[in-house]
C-alpha positions as MATLAB code, in Angstrom:
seq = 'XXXXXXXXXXXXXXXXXXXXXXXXXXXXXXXXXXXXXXXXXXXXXXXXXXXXXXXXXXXXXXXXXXXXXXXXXXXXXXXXXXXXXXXXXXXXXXXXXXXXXXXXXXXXXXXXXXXXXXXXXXXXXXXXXXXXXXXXXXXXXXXXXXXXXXXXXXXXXXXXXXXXXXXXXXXXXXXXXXXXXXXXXXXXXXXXXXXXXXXXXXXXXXXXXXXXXXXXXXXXXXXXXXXXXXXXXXXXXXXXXXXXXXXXXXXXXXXXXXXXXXXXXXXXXXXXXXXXXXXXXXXXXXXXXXXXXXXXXXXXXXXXXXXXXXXXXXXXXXXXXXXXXXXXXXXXXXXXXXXXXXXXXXXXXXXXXXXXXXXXXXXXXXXXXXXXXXXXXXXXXXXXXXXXXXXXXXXXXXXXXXXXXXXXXXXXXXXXXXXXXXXXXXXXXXXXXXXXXXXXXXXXXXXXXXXXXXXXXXXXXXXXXXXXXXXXXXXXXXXXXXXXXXXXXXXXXXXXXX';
ca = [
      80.581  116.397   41.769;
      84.152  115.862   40.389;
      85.784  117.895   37.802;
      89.146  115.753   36.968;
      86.966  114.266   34.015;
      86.662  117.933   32.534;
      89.865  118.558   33.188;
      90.941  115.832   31.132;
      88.327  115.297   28.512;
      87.478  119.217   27.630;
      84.087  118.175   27.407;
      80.988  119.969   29.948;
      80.406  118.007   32.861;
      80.362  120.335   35.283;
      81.563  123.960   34.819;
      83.901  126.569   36.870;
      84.298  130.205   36.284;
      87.873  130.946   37.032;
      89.560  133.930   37.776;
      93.034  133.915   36.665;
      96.559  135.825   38.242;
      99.088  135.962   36.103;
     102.198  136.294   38.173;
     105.348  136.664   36.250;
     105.506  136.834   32.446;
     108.699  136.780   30.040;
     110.024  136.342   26.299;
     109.186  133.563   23.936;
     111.884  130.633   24.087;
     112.707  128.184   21.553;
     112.086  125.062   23.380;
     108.583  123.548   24.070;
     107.866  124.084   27.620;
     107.848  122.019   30.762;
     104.174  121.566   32.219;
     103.192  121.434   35.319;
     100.024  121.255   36.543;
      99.421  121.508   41.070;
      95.676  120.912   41.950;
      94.421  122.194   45.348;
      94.711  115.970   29.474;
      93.754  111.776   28.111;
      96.496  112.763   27.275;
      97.113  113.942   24.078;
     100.099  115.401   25.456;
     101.741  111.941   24.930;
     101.017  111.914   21.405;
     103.166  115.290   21.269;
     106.171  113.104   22.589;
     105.521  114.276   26.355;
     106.393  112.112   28.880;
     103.173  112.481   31.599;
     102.883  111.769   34.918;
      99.752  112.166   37.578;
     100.943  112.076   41.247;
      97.547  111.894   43.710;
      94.074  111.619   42.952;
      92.503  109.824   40.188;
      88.619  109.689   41.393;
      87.404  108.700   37.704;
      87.162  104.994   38.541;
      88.819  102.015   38.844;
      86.045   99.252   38.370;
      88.551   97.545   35.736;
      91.980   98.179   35.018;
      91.130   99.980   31.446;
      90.080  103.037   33.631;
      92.468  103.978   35.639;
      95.583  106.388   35.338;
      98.163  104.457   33.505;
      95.350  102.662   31.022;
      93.721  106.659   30.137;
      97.003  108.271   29.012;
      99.847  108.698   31.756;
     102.615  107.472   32.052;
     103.054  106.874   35.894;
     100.642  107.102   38.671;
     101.179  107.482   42.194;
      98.629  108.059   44.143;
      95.183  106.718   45.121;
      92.032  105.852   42.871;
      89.120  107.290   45.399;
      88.335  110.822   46.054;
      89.992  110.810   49.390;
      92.351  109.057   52.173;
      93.569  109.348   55.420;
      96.353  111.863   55.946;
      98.502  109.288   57.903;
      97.747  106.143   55.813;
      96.421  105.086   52.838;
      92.819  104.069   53.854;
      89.599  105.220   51.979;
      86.660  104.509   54.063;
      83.099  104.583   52.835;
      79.906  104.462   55.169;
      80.171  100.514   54.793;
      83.509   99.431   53.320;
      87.151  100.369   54.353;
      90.183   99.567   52.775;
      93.852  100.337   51.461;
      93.825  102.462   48.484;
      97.436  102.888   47.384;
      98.744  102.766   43.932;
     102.442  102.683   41.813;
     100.498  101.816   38.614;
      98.640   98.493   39.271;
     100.860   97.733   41.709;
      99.930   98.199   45.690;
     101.596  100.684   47.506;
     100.538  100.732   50.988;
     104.093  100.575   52.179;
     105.008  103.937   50.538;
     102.535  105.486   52.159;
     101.793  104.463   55.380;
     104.508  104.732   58.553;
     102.441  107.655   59.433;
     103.676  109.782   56.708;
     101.679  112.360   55.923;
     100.603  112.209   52.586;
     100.960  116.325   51.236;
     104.831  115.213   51.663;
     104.772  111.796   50.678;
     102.830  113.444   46.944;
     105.561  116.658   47.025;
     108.616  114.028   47.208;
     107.567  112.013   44.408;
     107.117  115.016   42.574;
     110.344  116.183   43.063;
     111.631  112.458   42.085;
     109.725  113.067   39.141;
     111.392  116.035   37.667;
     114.923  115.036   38.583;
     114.111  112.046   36.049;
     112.821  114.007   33.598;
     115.783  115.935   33.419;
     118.111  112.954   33.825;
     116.519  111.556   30.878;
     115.933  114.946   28.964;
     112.280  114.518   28.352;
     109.453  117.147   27.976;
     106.918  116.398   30.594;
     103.647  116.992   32.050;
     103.007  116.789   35.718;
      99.703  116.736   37.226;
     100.200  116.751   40.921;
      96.238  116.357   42.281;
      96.822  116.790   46.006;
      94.941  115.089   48.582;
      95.259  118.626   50.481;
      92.811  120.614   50.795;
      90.444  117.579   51.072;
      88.910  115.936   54.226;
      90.536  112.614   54.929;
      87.635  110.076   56.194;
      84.981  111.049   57.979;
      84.733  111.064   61.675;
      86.858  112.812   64.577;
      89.876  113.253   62.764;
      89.104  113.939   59.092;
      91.073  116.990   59.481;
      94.976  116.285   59.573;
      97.957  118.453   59.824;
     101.573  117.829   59.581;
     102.305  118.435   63.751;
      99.259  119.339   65.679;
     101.651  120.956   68.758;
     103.707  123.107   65.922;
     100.539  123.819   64.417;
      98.544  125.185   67.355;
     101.433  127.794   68.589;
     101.525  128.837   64.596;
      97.601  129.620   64.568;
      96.978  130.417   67.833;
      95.357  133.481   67.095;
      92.526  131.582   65.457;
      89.795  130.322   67.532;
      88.235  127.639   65.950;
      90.101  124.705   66.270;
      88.932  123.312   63.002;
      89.944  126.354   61.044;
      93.340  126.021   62.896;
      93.935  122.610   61.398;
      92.833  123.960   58.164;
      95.290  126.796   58.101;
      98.042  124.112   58.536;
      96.588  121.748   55.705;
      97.163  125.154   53.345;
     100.290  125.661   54.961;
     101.885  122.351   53.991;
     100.326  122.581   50.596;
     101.982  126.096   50.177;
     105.230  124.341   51.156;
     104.625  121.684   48.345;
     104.095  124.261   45.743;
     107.768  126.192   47.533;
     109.232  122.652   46.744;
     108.326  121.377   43.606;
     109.613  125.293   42.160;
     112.485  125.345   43.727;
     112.850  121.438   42.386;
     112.502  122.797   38.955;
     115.046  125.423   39.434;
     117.010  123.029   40.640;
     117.361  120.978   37.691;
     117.312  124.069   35.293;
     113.886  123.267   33.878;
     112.102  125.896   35.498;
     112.882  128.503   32.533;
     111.259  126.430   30.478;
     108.339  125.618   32.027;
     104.137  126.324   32.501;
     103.430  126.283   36.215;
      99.253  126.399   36.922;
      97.881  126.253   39.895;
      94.074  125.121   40.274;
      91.322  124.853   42.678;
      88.335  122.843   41.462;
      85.254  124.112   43.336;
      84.427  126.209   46.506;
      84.924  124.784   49.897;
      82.791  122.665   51.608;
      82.513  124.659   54.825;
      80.313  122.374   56.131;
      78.316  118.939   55.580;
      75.703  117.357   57.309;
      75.207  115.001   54.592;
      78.416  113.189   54.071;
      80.647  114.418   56.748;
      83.337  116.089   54.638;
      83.383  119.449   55.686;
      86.772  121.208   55.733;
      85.867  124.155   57.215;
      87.206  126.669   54.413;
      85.732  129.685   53.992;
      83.767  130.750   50.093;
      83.059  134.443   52.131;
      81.423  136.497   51.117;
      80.175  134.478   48.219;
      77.066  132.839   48.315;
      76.800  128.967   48.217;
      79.189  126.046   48.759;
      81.006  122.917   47.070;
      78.385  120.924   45.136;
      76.453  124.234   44.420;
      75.779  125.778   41.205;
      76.342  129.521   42.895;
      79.693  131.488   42.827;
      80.612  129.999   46.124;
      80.641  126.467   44.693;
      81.658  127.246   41.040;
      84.214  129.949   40.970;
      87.530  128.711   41.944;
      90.922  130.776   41.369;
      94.156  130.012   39.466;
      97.556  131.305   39.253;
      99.463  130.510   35.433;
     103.281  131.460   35.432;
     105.856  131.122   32.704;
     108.490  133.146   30.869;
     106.124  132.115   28.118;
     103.775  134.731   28.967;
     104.017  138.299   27.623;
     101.551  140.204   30.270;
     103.170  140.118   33.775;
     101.313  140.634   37.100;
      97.714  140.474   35.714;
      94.260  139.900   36.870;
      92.216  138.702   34.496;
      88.204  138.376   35.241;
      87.798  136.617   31.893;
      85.622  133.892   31.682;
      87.689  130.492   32.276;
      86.225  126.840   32.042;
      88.160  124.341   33.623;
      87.350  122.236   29.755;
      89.343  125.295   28.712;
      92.718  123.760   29.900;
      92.684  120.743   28.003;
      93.033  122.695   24.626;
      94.977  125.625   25.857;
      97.641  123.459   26.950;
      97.666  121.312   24.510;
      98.117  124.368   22.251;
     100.934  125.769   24.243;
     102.813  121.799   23.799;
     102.609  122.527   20.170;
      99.286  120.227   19.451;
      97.018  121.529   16.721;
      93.805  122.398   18.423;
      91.386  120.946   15.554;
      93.062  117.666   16.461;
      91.396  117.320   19.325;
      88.131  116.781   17.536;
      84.750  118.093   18.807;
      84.862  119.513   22.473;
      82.915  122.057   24.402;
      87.039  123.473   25.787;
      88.404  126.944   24.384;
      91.524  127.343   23.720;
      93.036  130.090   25.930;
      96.304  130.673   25.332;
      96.605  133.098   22.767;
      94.627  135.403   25.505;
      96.519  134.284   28.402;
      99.846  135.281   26.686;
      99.426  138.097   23.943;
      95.637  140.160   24.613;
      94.100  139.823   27.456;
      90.947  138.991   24.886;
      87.544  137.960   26.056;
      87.296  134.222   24.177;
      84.703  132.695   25.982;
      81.304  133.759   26.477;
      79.386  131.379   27.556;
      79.608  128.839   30.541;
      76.884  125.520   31.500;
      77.503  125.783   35.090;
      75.053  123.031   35.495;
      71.536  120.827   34.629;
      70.939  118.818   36.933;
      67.239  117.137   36.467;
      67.654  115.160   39.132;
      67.976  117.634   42.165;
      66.039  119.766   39.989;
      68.927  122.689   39.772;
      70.689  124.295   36.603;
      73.153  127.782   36.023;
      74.321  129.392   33.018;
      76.361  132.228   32.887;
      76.182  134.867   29.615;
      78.654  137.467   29.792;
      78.047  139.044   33.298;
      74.660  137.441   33.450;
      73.843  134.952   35.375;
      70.816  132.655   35.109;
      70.090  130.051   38.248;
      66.969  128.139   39.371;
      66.976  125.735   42.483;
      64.516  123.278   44.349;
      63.950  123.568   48.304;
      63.632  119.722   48.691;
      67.064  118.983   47.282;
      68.962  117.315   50.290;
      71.786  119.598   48.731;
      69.145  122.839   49.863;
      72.274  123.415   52.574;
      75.001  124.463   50.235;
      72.887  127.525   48.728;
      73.885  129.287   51.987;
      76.296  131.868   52.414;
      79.310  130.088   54.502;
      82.603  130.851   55.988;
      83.912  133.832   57.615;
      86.320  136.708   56.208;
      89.572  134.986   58.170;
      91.260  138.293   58.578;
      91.662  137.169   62.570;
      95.684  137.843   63.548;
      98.564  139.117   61.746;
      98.664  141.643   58.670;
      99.040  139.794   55.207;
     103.077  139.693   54.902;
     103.649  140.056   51.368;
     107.598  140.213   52.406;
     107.498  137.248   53.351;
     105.607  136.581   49.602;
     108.255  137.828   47.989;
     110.957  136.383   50.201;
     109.740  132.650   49.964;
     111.116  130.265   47.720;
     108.636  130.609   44.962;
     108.984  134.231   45.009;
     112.753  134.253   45.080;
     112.905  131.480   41.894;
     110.269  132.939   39.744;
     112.203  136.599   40.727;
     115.508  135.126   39.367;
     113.640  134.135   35.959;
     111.968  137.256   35.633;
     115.142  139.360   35.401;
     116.371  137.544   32.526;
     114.748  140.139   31.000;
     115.648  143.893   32.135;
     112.021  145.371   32.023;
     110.953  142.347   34.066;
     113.452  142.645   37.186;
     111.900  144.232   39.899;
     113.276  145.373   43.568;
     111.838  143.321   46.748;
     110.058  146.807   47.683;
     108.803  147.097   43.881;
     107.350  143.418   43.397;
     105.858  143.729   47.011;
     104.258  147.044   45.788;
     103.143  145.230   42.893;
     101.577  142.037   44.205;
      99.456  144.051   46.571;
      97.606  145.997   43.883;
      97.435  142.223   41.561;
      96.260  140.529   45.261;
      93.750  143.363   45.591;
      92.330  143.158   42.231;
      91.488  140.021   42.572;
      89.571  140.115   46.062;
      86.184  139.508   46.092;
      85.283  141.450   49.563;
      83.194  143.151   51.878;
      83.528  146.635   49.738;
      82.251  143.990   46.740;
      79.238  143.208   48.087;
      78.531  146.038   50.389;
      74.499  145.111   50.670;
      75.731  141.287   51.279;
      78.053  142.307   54.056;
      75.746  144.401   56.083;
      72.693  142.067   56.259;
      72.689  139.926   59.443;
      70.698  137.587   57.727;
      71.466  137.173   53.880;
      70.472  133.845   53.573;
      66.935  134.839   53.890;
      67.277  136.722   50.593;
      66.982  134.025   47.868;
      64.138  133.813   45.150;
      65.642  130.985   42.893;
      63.094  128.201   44.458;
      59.880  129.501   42.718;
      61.436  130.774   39.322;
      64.474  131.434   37.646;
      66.881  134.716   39.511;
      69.302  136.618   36.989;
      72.413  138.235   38.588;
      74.989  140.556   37.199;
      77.896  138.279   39.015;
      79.907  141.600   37.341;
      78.389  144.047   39.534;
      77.216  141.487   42.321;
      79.458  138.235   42.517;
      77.605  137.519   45.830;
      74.625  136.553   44.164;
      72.233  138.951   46.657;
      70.032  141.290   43.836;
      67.848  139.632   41.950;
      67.436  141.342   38.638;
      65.353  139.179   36.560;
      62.353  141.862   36.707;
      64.573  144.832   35.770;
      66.004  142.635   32.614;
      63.266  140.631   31.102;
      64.645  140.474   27.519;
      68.098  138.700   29.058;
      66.349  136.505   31.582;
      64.660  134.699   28.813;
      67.487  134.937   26.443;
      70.028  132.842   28.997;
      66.925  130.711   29.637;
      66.625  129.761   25.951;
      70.728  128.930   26.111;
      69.509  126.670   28.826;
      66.805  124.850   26.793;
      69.112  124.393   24.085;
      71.700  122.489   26.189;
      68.631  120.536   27.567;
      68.193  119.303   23.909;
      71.632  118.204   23.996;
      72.324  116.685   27.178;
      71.865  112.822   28.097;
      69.572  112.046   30.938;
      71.351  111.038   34.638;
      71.114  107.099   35.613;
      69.141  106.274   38.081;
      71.112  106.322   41.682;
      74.302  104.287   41.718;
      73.595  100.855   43.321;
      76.484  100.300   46.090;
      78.288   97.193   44.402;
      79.143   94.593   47.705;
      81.541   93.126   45.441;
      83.906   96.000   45.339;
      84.236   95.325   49.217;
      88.526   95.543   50.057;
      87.636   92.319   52.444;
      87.865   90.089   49.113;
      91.203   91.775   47.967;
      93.083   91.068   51.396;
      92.252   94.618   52.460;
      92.832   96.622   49.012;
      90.666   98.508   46.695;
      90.900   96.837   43.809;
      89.278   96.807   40.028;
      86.704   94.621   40.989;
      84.752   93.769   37.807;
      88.427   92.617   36.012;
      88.309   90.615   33.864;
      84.875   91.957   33.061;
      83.134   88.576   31.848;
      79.695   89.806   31.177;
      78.108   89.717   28.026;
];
């Protein structure tokens, strides 16, 4: 399941708790900020006089040309319509079509992104192209850069692709597993993107003015037997995987910076739905957040920058009626009931390993990098935000562990050989305290009748609500890149049916 429509819409389709790090926090300034959104709004941003830009992945479909990027509220797109591509060219590959899926707007692109460029550069540079114009022309803008990285490229023997696989194995040596090697250098060259697209904003003096958040979208798909996309990242110790309704597959983790924002160096554990951002910052453009009509997003950013304040309570992880599976979360509660014949039964497990193999966490080298350097240089604009090197290091380790979910979380997960064999969602609805236990491993629907039913009834009411799945997509030959000389195209356009 994909999230960009969520994301954009601020309406439930499928929901993320989020735990947030607030970095580096200043003053109010006068001007309406920069945003810029890295992910590993239709837009109403535009109506605000932004100029907005999506660099990457679209993945919300591309049947005709009325749903894709430039046709739902951006500006420019560059990037690819599918959910994936190669790493070396621009080829999305299904289990019975293959094609070129490359895209300036409508028009094809293959050439700027093939040559065996890999594409986490080939997505950083345009970004980079993207805010020099912005400031050449002096517009406010909103960049969404949805990397490719940390995705599997196509499936098969080399769906995992780094930058230099010689470079790469010296670098990582110390890990074993080859595949987590090559997955360690896919982070790597995204945490080099994020390095250059700050120091690309400094750069061009837009960086003081600007809202920097950094996503994930869902847990890693550690492995899968089903469609081949594993990437081999680790959700540990949390229970469950990517296309799960448990912590594992649901809560991702964030990092918001800008001068903007009063608190500095915060954790929060606040709820956070990824419907949330839509509102929050459209509200931090200058929008009016009844304007955007009826939606199941909160608006955030009055918490995120002034109190800290709890503003959402409630999260629809999931109902799905198909597969038989559905999650709510209430507070600290958490309500979750699952079916043993779902062919999904393999991402309830607990998967990945704690990857503290090799060298000590070298949050010198954290402070020293180019994001830590730029942001530093913002921060002291203000005297009681300037910190030392020694000081800021101090400080990031107690924000880093704050924000840990580890073995001393889940002591009773950590110690059992075998947790996987504790699980007693199949046969009736489990209630966790994801507060006390974000590993999902105690069961305490028996000790707290009176809750269990009251987050069931919040389920029952969104039942009433929601609109029934369609039946299973039909696979559409048409759409086949062998009738578009080798492209993906909108294959329905004109659309000609009654």
């Amino acid at each position: 399941m994909d999230l960009s429509n969520s994301r954009i819409t601020g309406i439930f389709i499928l929901i993320v708790n989020l735990q947030l790090t607030d970095y580096v926090l200043l003053r109010e300034l006068k001007k309406r900020p920069h945003i810029v959104v890295i992910v590993a709004d239709d837009l109403y941003l535009k109506e605000l006089g932004y100029s907005t830009h999506l660099v990457g992945k679209w993945h919300l479909g591309h049947y005709q040309k009325r749903f894709t990027p430039t046709k739902r509220g951006f500006d420019s797109h560059f990037g690819y319509w599918n959910g994936y591509i190669s790493y070396r060219n621009s080829t999305h590959a299904t289990r019975t079509m293959s094609g070129i899926d490359a895209r300036r707007g409508f028009e094809r692109a293959g050439n700027e992104m093939d040559r065996d460029r890999y594409a986490t550069d080939v997505f950083t540079e345009e970004a980079r192209k993207i805010i020099e114009s912005s400031k050449r022309e002096n517009t406010e803008m909103f960049l969404m850069v949805s990397h490719l990285a940390v995705h599997s490229g196509n499936s098969g023997p080399n769906h995992l692709e780094v930058l230099n696989k010689t470079y790469n194995d010296e670098a990582f040596g110390y890990i074993e597993n080859e595949n987590r090697r090559l997955y360690a250098g896919m982070v790597t060259s995204l945490d080099d993107s994020v390095g250059k697209i700050i120091e690309s904003l400094h750069e061009h003096e837009m960086l003081e003015n600007s809202i920097v958040v950094f996503i994930s979208d869902n847990g890693a798909p550690t492995d899968d037997p089903l469609w081949g996309h594993d990437n081999f990242g680790s959700n540990w110790p949390l229970r469950g995987k990517k296309a799960s309704v448990l912590e594992g597959g649901v809560r991702g983790v964030a990092a918001i910076w800008s001068p903007w924002l009063k608190e500095k160096n915060t954790v929060s554990n606040n709820l956070f739905h990824i419907t949330d951002w839509l509102p929050t910052l459209y509200t931090a453009a200058g929008g009016n957040f009844e304007d955007l009509g009826k939606i199941d997003g909160v608006n955030q950013w009055k918490s995120l920058t002034d109190t800290s304040k709890q503003v959402r309570s409630k999260i629809l992880i999931n109902i799905d009626e198909t597969r038989g599976e559905e999650a709510l979360i209430f507070n600290q509660w958490k309500v979750v009931k699952s079916n043993r014949t779902s062919n999904m039964v393999f991402n309830l497990k607990y998967a990945g390993d704690p990857g503290n193999a090799g060298p000590k966490y070298n949050m010198s080298g954290v402070v020293a990098s180019t994001v830590g350097k730029r942001l530093s240089k913002i921060n002291c604009l203000t005297q009681d935000s300037c910190m030392n090197a020694s000081t800021a290091r101090d400080v990031f380790y107690v924000s880093r562990s704050l924000a840990k979910v580890d073995g001393q979380t889940c002591p009773e997960r950590v110690s059992n050989p075998n947790p996987d064999q504790q699980y007693e969602c199949f046969d009736g609805y489990c209630l966790f305290d994801i507060l006390q236990d974000p590993c999902e491993y105690r069961n305490v629907a028996k000790q707290n009748p009176q809750t269990l039913d009251a987050t069931i009834h919040m389920l029952e009411q969104f039942k009433k609500e929601m609109t029934m799945q369609a039946p299973d997509p039909i696979i559409d030959p048409d759409a086949d890149p062998r009738r578009f000389a080798g492209y993906w195209e909108p294959w329905l356009e004109p659309f000609d049916k009654a």
